[in-house]
N, C-alpha and C positions, 0 to 999 in steps of 0.2 A: 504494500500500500504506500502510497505516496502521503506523507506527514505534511500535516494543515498544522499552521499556527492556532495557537491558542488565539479565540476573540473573549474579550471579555463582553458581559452582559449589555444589553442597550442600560443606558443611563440619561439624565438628563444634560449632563456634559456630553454625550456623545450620542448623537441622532440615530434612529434605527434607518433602516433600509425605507420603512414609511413616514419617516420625518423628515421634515426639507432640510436640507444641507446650508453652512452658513454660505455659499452661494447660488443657491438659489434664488428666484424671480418671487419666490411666495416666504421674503423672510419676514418674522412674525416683526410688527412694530415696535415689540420691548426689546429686538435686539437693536444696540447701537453700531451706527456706522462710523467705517473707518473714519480718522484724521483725515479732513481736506489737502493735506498737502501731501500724501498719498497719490492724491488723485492728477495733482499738476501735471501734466504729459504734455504741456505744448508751452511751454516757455522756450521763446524763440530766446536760438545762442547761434553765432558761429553763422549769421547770415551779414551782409549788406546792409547797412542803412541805403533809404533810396538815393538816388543821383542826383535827381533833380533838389533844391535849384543849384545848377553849374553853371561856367561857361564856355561856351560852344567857343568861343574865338582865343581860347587860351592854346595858341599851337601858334611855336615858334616859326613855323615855315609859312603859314600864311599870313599871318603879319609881317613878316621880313620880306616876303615876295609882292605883296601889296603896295609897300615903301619904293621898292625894286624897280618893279614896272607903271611907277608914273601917279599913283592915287595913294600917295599917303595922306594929303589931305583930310582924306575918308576915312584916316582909321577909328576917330569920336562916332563914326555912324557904325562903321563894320563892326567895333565892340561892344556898340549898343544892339544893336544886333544878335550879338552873340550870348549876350547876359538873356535876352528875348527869349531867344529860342531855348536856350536850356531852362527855365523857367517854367515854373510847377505848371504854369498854364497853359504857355504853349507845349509841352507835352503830354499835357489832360488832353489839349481838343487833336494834339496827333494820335490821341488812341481812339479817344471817340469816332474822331473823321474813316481811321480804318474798319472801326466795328459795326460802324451803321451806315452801310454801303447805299450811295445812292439807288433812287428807285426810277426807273421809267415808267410813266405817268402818257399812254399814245392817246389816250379822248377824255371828255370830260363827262359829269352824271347824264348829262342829255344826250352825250352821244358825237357830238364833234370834234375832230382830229384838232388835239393841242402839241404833242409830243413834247411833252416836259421832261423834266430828267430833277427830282427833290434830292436836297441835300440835306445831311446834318448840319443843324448851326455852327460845328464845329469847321466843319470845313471852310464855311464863309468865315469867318473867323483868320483862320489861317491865310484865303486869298485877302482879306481887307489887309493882312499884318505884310503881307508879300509883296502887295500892291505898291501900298504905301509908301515901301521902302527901296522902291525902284527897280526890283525883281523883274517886272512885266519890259515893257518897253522904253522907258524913264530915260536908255539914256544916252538914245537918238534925241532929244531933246538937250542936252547936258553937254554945252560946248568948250568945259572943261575937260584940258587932256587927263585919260585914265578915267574916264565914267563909266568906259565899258568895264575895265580892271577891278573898278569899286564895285562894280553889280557881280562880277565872278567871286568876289571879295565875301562880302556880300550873302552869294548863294552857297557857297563853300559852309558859313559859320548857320547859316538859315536852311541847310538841305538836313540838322539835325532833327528835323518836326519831320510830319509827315510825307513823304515822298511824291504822293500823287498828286495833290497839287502844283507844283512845279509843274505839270505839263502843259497848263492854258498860259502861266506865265511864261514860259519859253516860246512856245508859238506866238504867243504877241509881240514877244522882242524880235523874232526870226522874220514876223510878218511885215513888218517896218520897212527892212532896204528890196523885199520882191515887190511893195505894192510903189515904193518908187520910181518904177520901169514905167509907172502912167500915174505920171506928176497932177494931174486933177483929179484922181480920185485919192492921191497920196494929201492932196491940200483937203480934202473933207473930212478922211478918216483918221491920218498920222496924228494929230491934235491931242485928238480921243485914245487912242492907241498908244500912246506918251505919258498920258495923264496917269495919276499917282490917288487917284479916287476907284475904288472899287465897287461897283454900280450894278449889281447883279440884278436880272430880270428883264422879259424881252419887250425892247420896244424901240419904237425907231433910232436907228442908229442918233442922228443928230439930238436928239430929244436925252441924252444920257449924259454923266458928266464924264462917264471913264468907259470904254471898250476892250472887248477882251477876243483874239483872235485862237481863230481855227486850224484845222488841215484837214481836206479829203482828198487823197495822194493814191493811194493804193487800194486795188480791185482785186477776189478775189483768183481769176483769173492768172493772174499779173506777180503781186507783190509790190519787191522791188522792181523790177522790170515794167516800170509805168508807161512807157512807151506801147504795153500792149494794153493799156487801157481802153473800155469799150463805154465807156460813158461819153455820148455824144454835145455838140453845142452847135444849136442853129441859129443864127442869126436872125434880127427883127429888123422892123423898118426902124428904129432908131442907131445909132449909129454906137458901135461900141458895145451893144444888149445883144442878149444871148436868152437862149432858153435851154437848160440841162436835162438830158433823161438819162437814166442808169443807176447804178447800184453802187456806196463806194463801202470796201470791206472793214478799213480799223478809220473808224472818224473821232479822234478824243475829244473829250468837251464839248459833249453838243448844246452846249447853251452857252456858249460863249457867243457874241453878237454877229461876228464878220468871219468868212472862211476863206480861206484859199484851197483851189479847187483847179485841177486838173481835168481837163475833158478833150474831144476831139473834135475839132473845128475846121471846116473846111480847108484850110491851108496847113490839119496837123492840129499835134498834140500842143495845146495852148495853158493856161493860165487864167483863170477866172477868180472874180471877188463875188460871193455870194452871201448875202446878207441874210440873218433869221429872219428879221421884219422889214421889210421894203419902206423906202422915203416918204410915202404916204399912208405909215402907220399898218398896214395889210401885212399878216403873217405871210412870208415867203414858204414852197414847200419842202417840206425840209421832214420827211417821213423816217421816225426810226424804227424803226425796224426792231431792233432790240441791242440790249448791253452788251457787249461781252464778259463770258463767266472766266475771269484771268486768272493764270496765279501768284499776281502780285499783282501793287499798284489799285487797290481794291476802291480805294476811297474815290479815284478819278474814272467817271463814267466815259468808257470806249464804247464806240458806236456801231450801228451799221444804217447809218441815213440813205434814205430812196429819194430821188430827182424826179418829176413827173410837170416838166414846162416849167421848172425854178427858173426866177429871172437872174441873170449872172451879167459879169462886168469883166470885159476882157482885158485882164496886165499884161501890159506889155504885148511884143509882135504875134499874129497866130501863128502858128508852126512852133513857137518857138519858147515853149513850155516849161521846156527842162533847165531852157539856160538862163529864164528868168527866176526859176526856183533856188538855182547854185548857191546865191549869197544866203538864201534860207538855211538851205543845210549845212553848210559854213556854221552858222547860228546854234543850229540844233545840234551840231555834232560837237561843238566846244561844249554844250549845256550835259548831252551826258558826259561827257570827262568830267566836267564841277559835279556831277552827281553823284558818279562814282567815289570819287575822291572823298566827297562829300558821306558817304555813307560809309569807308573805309575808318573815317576818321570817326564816325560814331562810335562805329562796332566798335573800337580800338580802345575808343573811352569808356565805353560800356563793362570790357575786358578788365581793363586794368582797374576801373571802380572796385568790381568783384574781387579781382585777387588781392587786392591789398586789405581788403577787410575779411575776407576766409582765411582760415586756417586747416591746415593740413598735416599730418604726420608730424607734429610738435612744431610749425612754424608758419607763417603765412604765405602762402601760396606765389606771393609776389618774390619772397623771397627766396624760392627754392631753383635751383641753378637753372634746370630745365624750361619752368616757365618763363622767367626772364629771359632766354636766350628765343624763347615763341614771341613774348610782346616786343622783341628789341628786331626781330627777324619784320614784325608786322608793321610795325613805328618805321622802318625803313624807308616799307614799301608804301606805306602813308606818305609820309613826305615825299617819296619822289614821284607821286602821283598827285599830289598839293603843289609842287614845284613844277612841274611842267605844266599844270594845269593856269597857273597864274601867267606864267611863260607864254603861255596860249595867247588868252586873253589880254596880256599888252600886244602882240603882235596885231590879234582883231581890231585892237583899240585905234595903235596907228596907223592900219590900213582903210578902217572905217572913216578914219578923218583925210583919208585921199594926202595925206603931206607929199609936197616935193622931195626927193630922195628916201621914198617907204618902199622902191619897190621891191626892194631884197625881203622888205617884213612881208609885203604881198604873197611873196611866192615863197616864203618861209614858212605862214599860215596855209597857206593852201596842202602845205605836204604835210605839216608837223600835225594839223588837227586831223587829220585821217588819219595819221599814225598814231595820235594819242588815242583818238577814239577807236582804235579798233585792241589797245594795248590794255589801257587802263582800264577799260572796262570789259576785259576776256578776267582780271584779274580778280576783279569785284567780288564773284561768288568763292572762289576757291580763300578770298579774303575773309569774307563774312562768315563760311565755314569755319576757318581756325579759330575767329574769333569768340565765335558762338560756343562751339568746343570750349574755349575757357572757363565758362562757365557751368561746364558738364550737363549735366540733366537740368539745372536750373534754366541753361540755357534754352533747352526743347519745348521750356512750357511757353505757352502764348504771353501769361502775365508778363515775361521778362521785357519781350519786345524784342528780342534778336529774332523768330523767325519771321515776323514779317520784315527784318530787315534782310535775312536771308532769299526771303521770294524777290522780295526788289529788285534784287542783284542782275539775276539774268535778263530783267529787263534792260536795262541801260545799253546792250551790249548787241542787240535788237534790232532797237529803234535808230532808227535814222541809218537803217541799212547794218546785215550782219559784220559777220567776221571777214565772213568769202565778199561782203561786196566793200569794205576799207579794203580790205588788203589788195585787192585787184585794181582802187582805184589810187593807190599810191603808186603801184606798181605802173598804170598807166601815164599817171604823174611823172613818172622818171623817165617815161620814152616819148610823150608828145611835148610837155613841158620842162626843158633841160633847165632853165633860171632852177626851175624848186629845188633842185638837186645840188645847183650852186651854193642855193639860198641854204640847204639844212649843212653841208661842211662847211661852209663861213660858219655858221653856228658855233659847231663843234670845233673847229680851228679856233676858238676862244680860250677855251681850254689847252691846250696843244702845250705841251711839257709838263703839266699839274702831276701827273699820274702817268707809267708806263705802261700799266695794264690797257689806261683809256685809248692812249695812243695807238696802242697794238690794235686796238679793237675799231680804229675810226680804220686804220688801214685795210684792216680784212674787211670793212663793211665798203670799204672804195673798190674791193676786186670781187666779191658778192655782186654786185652791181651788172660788172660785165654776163652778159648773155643771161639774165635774171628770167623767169619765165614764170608762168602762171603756177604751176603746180606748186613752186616753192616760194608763191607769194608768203603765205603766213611768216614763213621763217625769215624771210628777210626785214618781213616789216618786224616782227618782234625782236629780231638784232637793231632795228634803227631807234625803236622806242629804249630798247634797253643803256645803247651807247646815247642816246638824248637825253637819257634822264641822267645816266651816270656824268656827262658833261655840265652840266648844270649844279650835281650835287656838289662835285669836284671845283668850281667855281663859287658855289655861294655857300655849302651846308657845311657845318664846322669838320674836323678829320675824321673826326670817328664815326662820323656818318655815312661822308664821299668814300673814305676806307673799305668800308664793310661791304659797302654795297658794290664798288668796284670788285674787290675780292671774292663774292659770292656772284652777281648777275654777270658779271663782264669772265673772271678768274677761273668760274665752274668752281670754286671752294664751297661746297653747296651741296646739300642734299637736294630732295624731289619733293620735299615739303617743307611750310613754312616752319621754324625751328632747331635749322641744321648750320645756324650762323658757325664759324671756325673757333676755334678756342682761341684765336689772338683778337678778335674782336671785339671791340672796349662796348661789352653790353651797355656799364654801368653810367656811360657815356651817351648812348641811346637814349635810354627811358630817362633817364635825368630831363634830356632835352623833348620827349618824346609823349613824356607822361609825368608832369611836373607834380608834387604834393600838392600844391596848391589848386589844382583845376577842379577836384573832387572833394567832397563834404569829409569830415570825419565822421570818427565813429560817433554814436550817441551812445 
């Protein structure tokens, strides 16, 4: 037999089999319950105080490059700015604006086609604070040199709010020098288009204090390859009017006032200004069709508007469509590099907030070898994605202003923003990944706000034309347009004995060059982004910056992910400059 313990008898110290147990659901009222402090299980330890309120403009390379390129004037507005946006407030209405996604609204209780698009207050909000502050088109208006430099300025420290918005103000800055191609409809609408008043709601254009501009570019058909667009324009008896039919695929903002608009008109693919409400108050047709379901960029309602006899206004020659758009995309393709940049540098703050108030394995997380030589790897690539970014934008600046002796900055802009745009923002997700990463699981949950900064990412990178359509048009740049070519090694000849690595590397990018073809476009453009940026750091960012980054992107001292900085690289050197104490709260 197998030996059973002795039980002793049921008692009233010891419950029988049919007495409830003292955990049980049916305990009798005279027994008392544990001490309260027992029970404490959620006494937060060993997290974050929140971020906010910070400041967004506290990064040493975009104030120093600000200075650099012609608008330090600006810096009392750019760090007012930057105190804004990091601000309990403006990052209340950047969560709200992403969580309560606009609604399309296509008729009203009776029954008649309105095609509205509601927003949260928060997003109005954010365009009145954006407006304002010169974001939109402000500063075609602004005949101080460096207006444009202070609005990249600017967007750089104001891209830490929410994302989606910036895309109606970028298209109204972009909208500026393509509706100039037709000087009397530029004298109606530029005025409004400039203005720093935010005026949302549709009604005759003239009749508003502030405008906010469009794009309907691409068909699904098509794409990028607008040229096979099949949205037609017929002409009227008035001269210059047009009527639109067709379908266009991504239209963002459709409640912004004014569009520009692509179509085909008897002489070819043209350029058309197409207004929601027409000059005598009458809604123009402007049929949406529906949202798009993205995944990012949630807060900004993408379209798909239908044309059915919409009255439109021809910019610029017929035929000649594309080539009145150019200075547009110019515009839009500097705005994602600020975006990007702009979102790198979030994540980056976000990161280091965290680590420096967690603890780990007996010590703060900032301070363990490994993650410092990740935030010192990502701080890098920050900066020299802030630095060429501002780089950018003085060249637009002085080209914009037509000066006598700019043409080297003309055809210096024309190659270096395709290059950055196709660079810095391939960079943005795999950025926003290591960053998010820092924060571990913290970082996955929605509350954090890194992964809607993670969907963002691949946007930017996108828009205003892929990877495959930059890199083919740099590449094209360097065989019909030999100046750019001149214009990006003057550049780099600036630099020229700073660093031998750099040197090496302007050299091999001079013989890359010869017989360059399509297939290995990517790879040459990201050698020219990589020796542009290292040029630049190597010139302006202190040693242990231009060092590192020559040593790892130029040198291949480098692993295949962010975090494989070389043991000779002055981390502490980095993040000092990269991620100051002071930009983040302490503890409470």
């Amino acid at each position: 037999m197998v030996p059973t313990l002795a039980s002793p008898p049921p008692s009233a110290s010891q419950p029988s089999a049919s007495q409830p147990s003292s955990s049980s659901p049916s305990r009798r009222p005279s027994q008392p319950l544990a001490p309260a402090a027992s029970f404490v299980t959620h006494d937060v330890t060993n997290q974050p105080p929140p971020l906010a309120p910070y400041d967004a403009c506290d990064d040493a390379a975009l104030l120093e490059g600000l200075r650099r390129e012609g608008a330090g004037w600006a810096e009392a507005d750019v760090r007012r700015i930057g105190l804004l946006a990091g601000g309990v407030q403006a990052q209340e209405w950047s969560d709200l604006a992403n969580r309560h996604e606009p609604v399309l609204r296509t008729h009203d209780r009776y029954g008649h086609r309105v095609d509205e698009v509601e927003f949260h207050p928060s997003w109005h909000e954010l365009m009145r604070v954006a407006v304002a502050e010169g974001q939109a088109g402000a500063p075609w208006a602004d005949d101080r040199p460096g207006a444009h430099v202070a609005r990249t300025a600017g967007g750089l420290a104001w891209g830490h709010t929410e994302a989606g918005h910036g895309c109606p103000t970028s298209m109204t800055y972009a909208a500026v020098p393509a509706l100039r191609r037709q000087p009397e409809l530029a004298a109606v609408y530029e005025p409004l288009l400039t203005s720093r008043e935010y005026d949302p709601g549709l009604r005759a254009p003239t009749q508003k204090r502030g405008l906010l501009a469009g794009m309907g570019m691409t068909e699904k058909q098509g794409g990028s390859d607008v040229r096979t667009n099949t949205t037609t324009a017929s002409p009227t008896s008035e001269p210059g009017v047009y009527t639109l039919r067709g379908h266009k695929w991504f239209t963002s903002a459709p409640m912004c006032d004014v569009f520009l608009v692509l179509a085909q008109a008897p002489g070819g693919l043209s350029c058309f200004l197409v207004p929601r409400v027409l000059p005598d108050g009458v809604r123009n047709t402007f049929r949406v069709q529906r949202l798009k379901d993205k995944l990012g960029n949630r807060s900004n309602a993408s379209s798909e508007p239908e044309f059915d006899g919409t009255v439109a206004w021809l910019v610029g020659p017929e035929g000649q469509g594309v080539k009145t758009i150019l200075e547009m995309v110019n515009c839009t393709r500097l705005d994602c590099v600020t975006m990007s940049a702009a979102l790198m540098r979030k994540t980056l703050v976000e990161a280091g907030h965290h680590v420096r108030h967690r603890r780990a394995f007996g010590a703060r997380l900032l301070d363990q070898p490994l993650m410092r030589n990740v935030l010192a790897d990502l701080a890098l690539e920050s900066e020299a994605a802030t630095t060429l970014t501002l780089r950018l934008a003085g060249a637009a600046d002085r080209a914009a202003r037509g000066a006598d002796g700019q043409e080297g900055e003309r055809a210096f802009r024309r190659i270096a923003t395709a290059i950055g745009k196709y660079w810095v923002t391939k960079r943005g997700p795999a950025f926003t990944a290591e960053a998010l990463e820092c924060l571990g699981g913290n970082g996955y949950v929605e509350d954090s706000g890194m992964p809607r900064h993670y969907r963002e990412a691949p946007l930017l990178s996108i828009w205003e034309g892929s990877g495959n359509v930059n890199a083919l048009d740099v590449l094209r740049a360097t065989t019909r347009e030999p100046a750019t070519v001149d214009a990006l090694f003057a550049e780099l000849d600036l630099a020229r004995g700073a660093d031998a690595r750099l040197d090496a590397a302007v050299t091999g990018l001079r013989s890359r060059l010869t017989g360059a073809g399509p297939s290995g476009a990517r790879r040459l453009v990201e050698r020219m982004a990589l020796v542009l940026q290292a040029s630049l750091l190597v010139r302006h960012a202190p040693p242990a910056v231009a060092d590192a980054f020559c040593a790892t992107r130029l040198d291949g001292d480098w692993g295949h992910s962010f975090g494989t900085l070389p043991d000779g690289a002055d981390v502490d050197a980095i993040l000092e400059r990269g991620l100051p104490e002071r930009s983040v709260p302490a503890a409470s």
